[in-house]
C-alpha positions in Angstrom: -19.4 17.7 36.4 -15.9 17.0 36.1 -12.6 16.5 38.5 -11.7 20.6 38.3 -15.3 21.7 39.2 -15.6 19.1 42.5 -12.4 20.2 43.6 -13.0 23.5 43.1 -16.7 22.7 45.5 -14.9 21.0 47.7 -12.1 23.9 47.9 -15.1 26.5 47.7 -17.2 24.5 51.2 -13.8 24.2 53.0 -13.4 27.9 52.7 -17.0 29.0 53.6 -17.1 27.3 57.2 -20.0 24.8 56.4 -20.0 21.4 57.8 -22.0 19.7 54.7 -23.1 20.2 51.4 -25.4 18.1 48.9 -25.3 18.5 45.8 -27.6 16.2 42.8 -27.0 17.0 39.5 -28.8 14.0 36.7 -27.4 10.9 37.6 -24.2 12.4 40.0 -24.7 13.3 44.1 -21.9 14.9 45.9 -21.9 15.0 49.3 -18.7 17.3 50.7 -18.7 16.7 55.1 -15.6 18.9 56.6 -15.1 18.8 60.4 -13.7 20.6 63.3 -12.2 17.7 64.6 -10.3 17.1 61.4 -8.7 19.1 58.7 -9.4 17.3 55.8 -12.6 17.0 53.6 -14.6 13.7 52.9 -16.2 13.4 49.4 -18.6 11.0 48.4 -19.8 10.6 44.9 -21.9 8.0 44.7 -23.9 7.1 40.8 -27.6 7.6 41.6 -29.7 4.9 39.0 -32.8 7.1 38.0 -32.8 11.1 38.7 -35.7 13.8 37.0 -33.5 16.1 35.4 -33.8 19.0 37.4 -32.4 22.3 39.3 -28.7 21.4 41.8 -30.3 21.4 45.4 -27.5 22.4 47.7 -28.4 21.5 51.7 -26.7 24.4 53.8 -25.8 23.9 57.3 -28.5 24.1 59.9 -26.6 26.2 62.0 -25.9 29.0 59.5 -29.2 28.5 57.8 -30.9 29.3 61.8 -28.8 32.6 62.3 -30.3 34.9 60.0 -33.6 33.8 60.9 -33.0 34.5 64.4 -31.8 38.1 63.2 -35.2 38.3 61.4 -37.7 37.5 64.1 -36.1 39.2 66.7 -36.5 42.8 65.0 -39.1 41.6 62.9 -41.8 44.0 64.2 -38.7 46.7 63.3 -37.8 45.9 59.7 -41.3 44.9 58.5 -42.0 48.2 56.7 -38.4 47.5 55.1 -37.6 45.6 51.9 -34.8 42.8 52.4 -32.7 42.2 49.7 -31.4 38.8 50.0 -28.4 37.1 47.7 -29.4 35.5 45.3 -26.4 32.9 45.3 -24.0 31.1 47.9 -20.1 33.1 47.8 -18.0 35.7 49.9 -19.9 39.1 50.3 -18.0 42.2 49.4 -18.9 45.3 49.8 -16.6 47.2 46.9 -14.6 46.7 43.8 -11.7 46.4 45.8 -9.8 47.3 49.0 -8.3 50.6 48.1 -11.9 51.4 46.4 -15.6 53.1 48.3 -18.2 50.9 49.2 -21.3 50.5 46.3 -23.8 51.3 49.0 -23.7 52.8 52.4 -26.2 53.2 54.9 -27.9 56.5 54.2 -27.7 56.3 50.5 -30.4 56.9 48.2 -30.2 53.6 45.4 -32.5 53.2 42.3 -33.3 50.2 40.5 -30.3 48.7 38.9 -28.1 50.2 41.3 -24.9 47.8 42.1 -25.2 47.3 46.1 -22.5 44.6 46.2 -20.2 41.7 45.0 -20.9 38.1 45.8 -17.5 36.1 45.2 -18.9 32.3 44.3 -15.9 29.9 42.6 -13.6 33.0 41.3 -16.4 34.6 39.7 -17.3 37.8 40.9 -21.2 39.1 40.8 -22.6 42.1 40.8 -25.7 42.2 43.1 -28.1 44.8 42.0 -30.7 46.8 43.6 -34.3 46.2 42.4 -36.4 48.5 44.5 -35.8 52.2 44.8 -35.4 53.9 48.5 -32.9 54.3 51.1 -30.5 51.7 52.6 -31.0 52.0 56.3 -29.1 48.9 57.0 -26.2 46.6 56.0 -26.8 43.3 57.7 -23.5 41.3 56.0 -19.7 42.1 57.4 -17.4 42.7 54.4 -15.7 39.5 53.4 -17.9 37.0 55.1 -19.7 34.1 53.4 -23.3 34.1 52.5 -25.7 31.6 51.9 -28.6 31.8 49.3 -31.6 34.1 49.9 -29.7 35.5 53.2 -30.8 38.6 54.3 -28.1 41.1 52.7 -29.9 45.3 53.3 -32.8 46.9 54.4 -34.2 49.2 52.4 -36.7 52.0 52.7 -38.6 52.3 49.9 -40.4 55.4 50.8 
């Protein structure tokens, strides 16, 4: 990992709101802590001696890691005969191409496998999300331009 790519992390956590975030890649952790009480960002990288070569873990933030579960058990017995599609990576959610443009899914609409439901913006890259169930969306559970965290709750579908 070099110089561009940490600050372009650290640039990345700053903007999402979380507090911390762990990162071990071989022989490298990167811890990035931003406060409240101050403005700027911390980074620690610190050489670790022996590491399995393995998949980045990143450690979200407890608090935005409990509020989509609370979502979820509170309407639980609700949604259960719903699919959840969840995001598959940590970025900015957006729900179209861009602001002038309509929305890639709505509430009511009918999607098919394949089907592009939304972008997720992660480090200037922008990702299509796409359906893999067929049904009805009969719920949008992220606001446009917010940040997501992995496997967060993003629709409900119907798949009847």
């Amino acid at each position: 990992m070099n110089l561009k790519e940490i600050q372009g992390l650290i640039k990345f956590v700053a903007k999402s709101g979380a507090t911390e975030v762990k990162l071990e890649m071989n022989d490298v952790k990167i811890t990035i802590k931003t406060g409240e009480s101050h403005k700027g960002e911390t980074t620690i990288i610190q050489q670790l001696p022996t590491v399995a070569a393995g998949v980045p873990q990143i450690a979200p933030q407890p608090q935005t890691e409990a509020a989509p579960g609370a979502n979820q058990s509170s309407s639980s017995d609700d949604d259960s005969k719903y699919i959840t599609v969840k995001s598959p990576i940590i970025g900015t959610f957006y729900r179209k191409s861009a602001p002038d443009q309509p929305s890639f899914a709505e509430v009511g609409d009918n999607i098919k496998e394949g089907d592009v439901l939304c972008i997720i913006e992660a480090m200037k890259l922008f990702n299509e999300i796409e359906s893999e169930v067929t049904g009805k969306i009969v719920k949008v559970l992220v606001d446009d331009s917010t940040p997501v965290e992995f496997d967060q709750p993003l629709f409900l579908v119907d798949p009847s």
